[in-house]
VMD Tcl script that draws the C-alpha trace (Angstrom):
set ca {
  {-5.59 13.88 11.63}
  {-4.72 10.16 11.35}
  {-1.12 9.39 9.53}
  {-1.69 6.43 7.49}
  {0.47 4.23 5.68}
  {-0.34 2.66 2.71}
  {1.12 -0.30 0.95}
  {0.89 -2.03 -2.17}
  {2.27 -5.16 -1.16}
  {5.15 -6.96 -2.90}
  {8.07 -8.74 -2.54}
  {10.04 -7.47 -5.68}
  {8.44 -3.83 -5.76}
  {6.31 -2.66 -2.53}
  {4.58 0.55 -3.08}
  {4.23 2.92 0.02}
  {2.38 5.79 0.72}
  {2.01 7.95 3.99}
  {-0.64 10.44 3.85}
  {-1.49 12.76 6.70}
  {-5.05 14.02 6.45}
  {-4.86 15.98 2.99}
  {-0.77 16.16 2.95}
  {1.10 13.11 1.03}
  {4.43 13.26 3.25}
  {6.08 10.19 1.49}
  {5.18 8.55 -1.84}
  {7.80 5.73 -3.27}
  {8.18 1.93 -4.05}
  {10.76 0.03 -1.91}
  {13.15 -2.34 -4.85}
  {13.71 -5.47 -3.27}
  {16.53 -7.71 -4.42}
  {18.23 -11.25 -4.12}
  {16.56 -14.46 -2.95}
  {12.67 -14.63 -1.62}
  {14.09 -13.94 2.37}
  {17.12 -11.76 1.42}
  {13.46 -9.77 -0.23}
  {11.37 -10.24 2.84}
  {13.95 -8.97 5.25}
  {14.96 -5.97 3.13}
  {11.13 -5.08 3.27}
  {11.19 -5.12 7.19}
  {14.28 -3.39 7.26}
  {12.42 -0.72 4.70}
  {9.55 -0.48 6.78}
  {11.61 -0.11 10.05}
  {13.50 2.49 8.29}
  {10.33 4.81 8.00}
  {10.31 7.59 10.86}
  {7.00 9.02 10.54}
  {4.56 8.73 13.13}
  {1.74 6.53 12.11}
  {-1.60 6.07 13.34}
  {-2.65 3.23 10.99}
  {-1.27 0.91 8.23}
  {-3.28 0.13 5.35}
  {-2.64 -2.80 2.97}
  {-3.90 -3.40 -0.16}
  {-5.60 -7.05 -0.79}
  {-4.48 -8.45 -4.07}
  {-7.80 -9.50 -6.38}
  {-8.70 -13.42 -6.14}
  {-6.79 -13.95 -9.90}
  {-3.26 -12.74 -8.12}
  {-3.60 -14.86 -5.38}
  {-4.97 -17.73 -7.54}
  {-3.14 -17.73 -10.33}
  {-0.30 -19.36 -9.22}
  {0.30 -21.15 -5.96}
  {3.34 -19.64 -4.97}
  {2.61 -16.61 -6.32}
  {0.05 -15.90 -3.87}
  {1.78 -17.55 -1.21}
  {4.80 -14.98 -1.77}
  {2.00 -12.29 -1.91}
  {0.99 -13.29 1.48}
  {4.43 -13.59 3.15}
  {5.03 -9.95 1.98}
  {1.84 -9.14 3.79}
  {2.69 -10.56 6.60}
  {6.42 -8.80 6.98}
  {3.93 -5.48 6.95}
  {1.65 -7.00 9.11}
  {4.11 -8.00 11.86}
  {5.83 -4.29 11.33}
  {2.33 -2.69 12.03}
  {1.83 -5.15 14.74}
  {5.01 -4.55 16.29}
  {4.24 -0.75 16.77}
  {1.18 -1.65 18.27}
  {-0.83 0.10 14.75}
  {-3.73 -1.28 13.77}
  {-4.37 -2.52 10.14}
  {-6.83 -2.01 7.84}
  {-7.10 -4.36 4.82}
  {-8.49 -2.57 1.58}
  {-10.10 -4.40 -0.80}
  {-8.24 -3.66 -4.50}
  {-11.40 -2.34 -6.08}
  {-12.10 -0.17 -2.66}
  {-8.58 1.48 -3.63}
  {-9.79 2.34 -7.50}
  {-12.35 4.04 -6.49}
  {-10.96 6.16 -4.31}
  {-8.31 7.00 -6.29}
  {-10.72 7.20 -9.98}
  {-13.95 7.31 -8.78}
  {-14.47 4.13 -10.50}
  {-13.45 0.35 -8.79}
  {-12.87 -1.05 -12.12}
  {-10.34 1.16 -13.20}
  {-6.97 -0.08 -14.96}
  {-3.69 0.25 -13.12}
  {-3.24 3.01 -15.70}
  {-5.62 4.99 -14.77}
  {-4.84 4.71 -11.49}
  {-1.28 5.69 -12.20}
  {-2.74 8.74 -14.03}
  {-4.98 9.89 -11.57}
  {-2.87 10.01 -8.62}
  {0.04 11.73 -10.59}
  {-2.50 14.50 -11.88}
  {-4.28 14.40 -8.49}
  {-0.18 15.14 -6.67}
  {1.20 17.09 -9.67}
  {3.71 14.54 -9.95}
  {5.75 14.17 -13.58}
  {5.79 10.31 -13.11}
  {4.97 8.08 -10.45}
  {5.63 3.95 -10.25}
  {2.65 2.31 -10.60}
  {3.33 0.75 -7.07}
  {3.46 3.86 -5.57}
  {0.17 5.22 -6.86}
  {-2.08 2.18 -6.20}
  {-0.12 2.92 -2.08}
  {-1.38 6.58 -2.60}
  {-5.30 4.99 -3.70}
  {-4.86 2.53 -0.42}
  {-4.12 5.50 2.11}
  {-6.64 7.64 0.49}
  {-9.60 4.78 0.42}
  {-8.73 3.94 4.10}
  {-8.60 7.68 4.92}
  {-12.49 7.58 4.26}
  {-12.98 3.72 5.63}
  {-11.04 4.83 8.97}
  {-13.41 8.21 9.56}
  {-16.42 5.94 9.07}
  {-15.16 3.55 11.56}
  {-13.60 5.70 13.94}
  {-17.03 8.50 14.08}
}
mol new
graphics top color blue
foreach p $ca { graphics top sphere $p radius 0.5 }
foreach p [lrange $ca 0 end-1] q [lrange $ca 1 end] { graphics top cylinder $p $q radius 0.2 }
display resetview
């Protein structure tokens, strides 16, 4: 079974998943706080702080109206990417970039799906009470590249 880790990326509130084959092992959202690097290095030092042993990281890709809204809102988008990036990299994992509707689907059945329903679906789907809506769309990132990683890897 691969162990995958799968992130919601963020620089305020990172959601992180690590599913192993049909087991969730770790579901949470890492709280970032201070200025924009005190955030990014807290991140690394979150991601470093995982012990599991991973096979592949999986990051979700924001939709083109994140990144574009505002300049340095995307910009901050991307340096939190790269932080999980360059902690993937540093293991020597490979990563797998999931497109946001790719995530949906996999979690709803349906790549249009609110962050709601989302939120719903992986809570019903873990037996959960409540779950941060960072964490679940991590949860629809490990699952969707669960199924993009078997078609790659067979």
């Amino acid at each position: 079974m691969t162990i995958i880790l799968g992130i919601d990326p963020g620089t305020i509130k990172c959601g992180v998943a690590i599913l192993d084959g049909d087991i969730l092992e770790m579901i949470g959202t890492f709280k970032m706080h201070g200025d924009f690097d005190d955030r990014l290095k807290q991140l690394w030092d979150r991601l470093n702080s995982l012990d599991s042993a991973l096979d592949l990281v999986a990051i979700e890709m924001p939709p083109g109206h994140v990144r574009g809204r505002r300049a340095d809102t995307g910009l901050k988008i991307g340096m939190g990417i790269g932080v999980v990036k360059s902690f993937a990299f540093s293991r020597g994992l490979p990563v797998l970039s999931v497109h946001h509707a790719t995530a949906k689907k996999a979690a709803t059945g349906n790549g249009r799906a609110k962050k709601e329903q989302v939120q719903w679906s992986v809570k019903s789907g873990v037996m959960l009470e409540e779950i941060e809506e960072n964490a679940a769309d991590a949860v629809a990132v490990a699952l969707a590249a669960q199924g993009l990683w078997r078609a790659v890897t067979t």
